[in-house]
N, C-alpha and C positions, 0 to 999 in steps of 0.2 A: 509538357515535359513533366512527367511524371514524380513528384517527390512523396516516399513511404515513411510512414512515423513506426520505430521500436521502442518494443518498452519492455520491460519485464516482468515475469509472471508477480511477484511481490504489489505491482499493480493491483491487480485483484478484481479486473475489470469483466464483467457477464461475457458470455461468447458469444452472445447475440451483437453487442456491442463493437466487438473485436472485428468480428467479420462485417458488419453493415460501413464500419468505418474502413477496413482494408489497414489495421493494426496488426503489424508480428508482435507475437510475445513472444519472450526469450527464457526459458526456464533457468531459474537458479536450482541447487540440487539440496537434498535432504539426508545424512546421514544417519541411519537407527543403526545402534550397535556396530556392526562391519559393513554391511548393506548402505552401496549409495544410489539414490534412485532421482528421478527428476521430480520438480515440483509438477502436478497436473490438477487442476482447478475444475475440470468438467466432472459434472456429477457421474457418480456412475462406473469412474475410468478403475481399471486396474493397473493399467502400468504403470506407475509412480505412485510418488507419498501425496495423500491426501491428508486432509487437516483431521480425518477420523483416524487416522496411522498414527500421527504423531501425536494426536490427545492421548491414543489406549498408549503410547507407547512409557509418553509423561509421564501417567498414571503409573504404569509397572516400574518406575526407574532406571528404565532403560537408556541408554547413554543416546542422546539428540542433538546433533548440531547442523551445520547450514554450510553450505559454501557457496561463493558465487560462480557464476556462467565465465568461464578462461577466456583470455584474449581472440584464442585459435576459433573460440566456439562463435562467440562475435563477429569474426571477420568471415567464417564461414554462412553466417547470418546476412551478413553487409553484402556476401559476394553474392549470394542468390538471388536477394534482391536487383542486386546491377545486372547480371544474366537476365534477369525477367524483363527490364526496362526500365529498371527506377535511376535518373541522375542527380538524384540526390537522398541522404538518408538526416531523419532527424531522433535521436535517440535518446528517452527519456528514461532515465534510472530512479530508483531512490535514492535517498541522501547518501554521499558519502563518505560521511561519520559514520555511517552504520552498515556499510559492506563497500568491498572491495569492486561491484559491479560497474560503477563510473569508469573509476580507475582503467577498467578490464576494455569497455566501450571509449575508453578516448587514444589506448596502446593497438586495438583493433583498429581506431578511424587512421591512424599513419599509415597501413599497409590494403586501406579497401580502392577500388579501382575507382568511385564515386567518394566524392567530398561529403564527408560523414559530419553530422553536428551533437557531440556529447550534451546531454542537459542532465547538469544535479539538478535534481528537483529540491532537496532538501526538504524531501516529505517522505513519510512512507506509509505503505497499503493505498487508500481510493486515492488519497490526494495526489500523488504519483499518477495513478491512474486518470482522472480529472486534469492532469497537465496533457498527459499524450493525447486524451482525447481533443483536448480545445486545440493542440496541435494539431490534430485531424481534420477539424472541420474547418481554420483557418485557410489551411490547403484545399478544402474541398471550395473553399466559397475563392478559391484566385489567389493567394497568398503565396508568395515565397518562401523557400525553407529560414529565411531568418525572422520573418514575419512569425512561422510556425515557431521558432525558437521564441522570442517574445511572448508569446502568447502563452505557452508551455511554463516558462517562468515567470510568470503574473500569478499566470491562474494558480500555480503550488503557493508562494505570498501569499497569496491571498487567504488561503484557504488555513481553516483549526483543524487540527488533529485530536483528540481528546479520548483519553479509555480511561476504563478501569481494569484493573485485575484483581483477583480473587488473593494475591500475593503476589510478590516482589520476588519469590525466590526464583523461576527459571530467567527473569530479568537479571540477578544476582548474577544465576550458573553460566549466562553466556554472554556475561561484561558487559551488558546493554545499557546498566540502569546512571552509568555515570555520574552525576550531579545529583541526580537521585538518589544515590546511597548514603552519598556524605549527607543530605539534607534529612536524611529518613533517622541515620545512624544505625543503620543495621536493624531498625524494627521489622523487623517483617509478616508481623500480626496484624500492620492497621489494613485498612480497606484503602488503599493508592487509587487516587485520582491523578494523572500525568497528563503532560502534552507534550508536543513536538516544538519544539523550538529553535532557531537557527542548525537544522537536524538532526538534534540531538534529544533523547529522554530529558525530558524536564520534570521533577516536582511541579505538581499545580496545589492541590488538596490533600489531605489523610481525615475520613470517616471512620467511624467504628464499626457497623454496618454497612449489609452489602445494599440491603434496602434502603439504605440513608444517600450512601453513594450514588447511586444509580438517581437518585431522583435528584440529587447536586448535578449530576453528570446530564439530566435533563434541561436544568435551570440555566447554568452555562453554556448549552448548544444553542438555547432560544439567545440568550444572550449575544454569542457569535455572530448568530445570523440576524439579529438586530431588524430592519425593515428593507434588508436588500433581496433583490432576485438570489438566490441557494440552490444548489443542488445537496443533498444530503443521502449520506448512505451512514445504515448500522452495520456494524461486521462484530463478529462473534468467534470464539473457539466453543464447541460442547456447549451452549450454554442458548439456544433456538427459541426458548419459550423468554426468558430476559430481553432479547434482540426484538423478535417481533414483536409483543408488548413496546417494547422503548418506539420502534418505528411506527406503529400502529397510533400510538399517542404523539409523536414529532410531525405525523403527515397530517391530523388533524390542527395541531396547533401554530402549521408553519403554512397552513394551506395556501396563504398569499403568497408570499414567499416562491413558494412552487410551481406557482402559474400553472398548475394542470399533469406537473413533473411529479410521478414518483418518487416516493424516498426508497431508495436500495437497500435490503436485508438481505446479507449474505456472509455465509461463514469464511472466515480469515483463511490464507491460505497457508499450507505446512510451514513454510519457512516463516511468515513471520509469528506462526503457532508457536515453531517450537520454543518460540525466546519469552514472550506471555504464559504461555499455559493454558487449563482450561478452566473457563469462568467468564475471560477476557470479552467485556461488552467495547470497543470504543465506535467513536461518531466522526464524522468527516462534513463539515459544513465548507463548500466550495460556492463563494458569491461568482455568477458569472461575470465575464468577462463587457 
């Protein structure tokens, strides 16, 4: 009996991934100026906002904001899968401190024809993504969909979130930085070091350099991942040659760790571009499960 794992594009997970697991992503959408378009993460794609859209758009001062995927769009998600044969759904968001998509996916599971399972992750970008997965392969290995729920929220706990930004201000412009502001006090010159915590933006550090930053934001990720099994991804906005150096040095220094796993580089996707800006290095350290 067939049970499917959703997640959301804000996941941020390869498409290679996506389809070898049999994961829906569910787009959240991107606002530039009056134009709303869907988040799409495949290289290459034209029809939606990509994270190079929303960079140039930063850059110009163009008005950028986010919304998430509507109840209707959810349940239209949930019902196709039950036509297909799925009897049960397990659906994994990001935090819902930080958008309304939970919300959207638990108003959607009252009206889907199969018993739907909402997950806050209480992460957001891989760590998100890192939950739906080990939800996946739970299920692939015999698992029930609440086995798969269990596992989904371990693996986001478990896992650091950690970036930096080049500034605080589009974190500022779209009410993200919470806790973070009052702790900063409105500086918005230093070099932020953040994390995720109980899903919300958290103050971690403030550098004065970016080079100083990044290489704190290195010492800390070894830190996270301490002597346990990791999966580890770098995600970037505009910023390719900082990312791959940082991964290029964490897959050498984590290489136990890794057991033979890949560290992931790959650039942030529009929506949670638009709230960082460009510069945005952060790191996702997920101990397996």
């Amino acid at each position: 009996m067939p049970v499917v794992v959703v997640t959301d594009s804000t996941a941020c997970l390869p498409a290679r991934v996506v389809a070898e697991h049999g994961i829906v992503v569910v787009p959240l959408q991107v606002v530039i100026g009056a134009q709303v378009y869907d988040e799409v993460l495949e290289e290459g794609a034209t029809n939606g906002a990509t994270p190079a859209m929303v960079a140039e758009a930063l850059r110009e001062f163009r008005p950028v904001s986010t919304s998430r995927p509507t109840p209707s769009a959810l349940l239209e998600v949930y019902e196709r899968a039950a036509a297909e044969g799925a009897t049960e759904i397990v659906s994994v968001h990001l935090s819902g401190e930080m958008s309304g998509t939970f919300e959207s996916a638990q108003l959607a599971a009252k009206d889907a024809a199969v018993p739907v399972h909402p997950v806050d992750s209480r992460q957001v970008g891989v760590a998100t993504g890192y939950a739906a997965l080990s939800a996946a392969e739970v299920l692939a290995a015999g698992g029930s969909a609440l086995d798969a729920v269990e596992a989904a929220r371990e693996r986001a706990a478990r896992a650091t979130s950690l970036f930096y930004v080049d500034t605080l201000e589009y974190l500022r412009r779209g009410g993200r930085i919470g806790a973070a502001a009052a702790i900063f006090g409105g500086a918005l010159s230093v070099k932020p070091l953040l994390q995720i915590v109980d899903g919300k933006v958290a103050n971690l550090e403030k550098v004065r350099t970016s080079s100083k930053a990044l290489n704190r934001l290195e010492a800390l990720v070894l830190a996270a991942a301490g002597d346990d099994p990791v999966d580890v991804c770098v995600a970037h906005l505009a910023s390719p040659d900082r990312a791959e150096q940082l991964a290029e040095r964490l897959a050498d220094e984590l290489a136990e760790n890794l057991g033979g796993r890949d560290v992931w580089c790959t650039e942030l996707g529009a929506v949670l571009g638009a709230h960082v800006g460009p510069g945005m290095v952060a790191v996702c350290v997920a101990p397996l499960l």
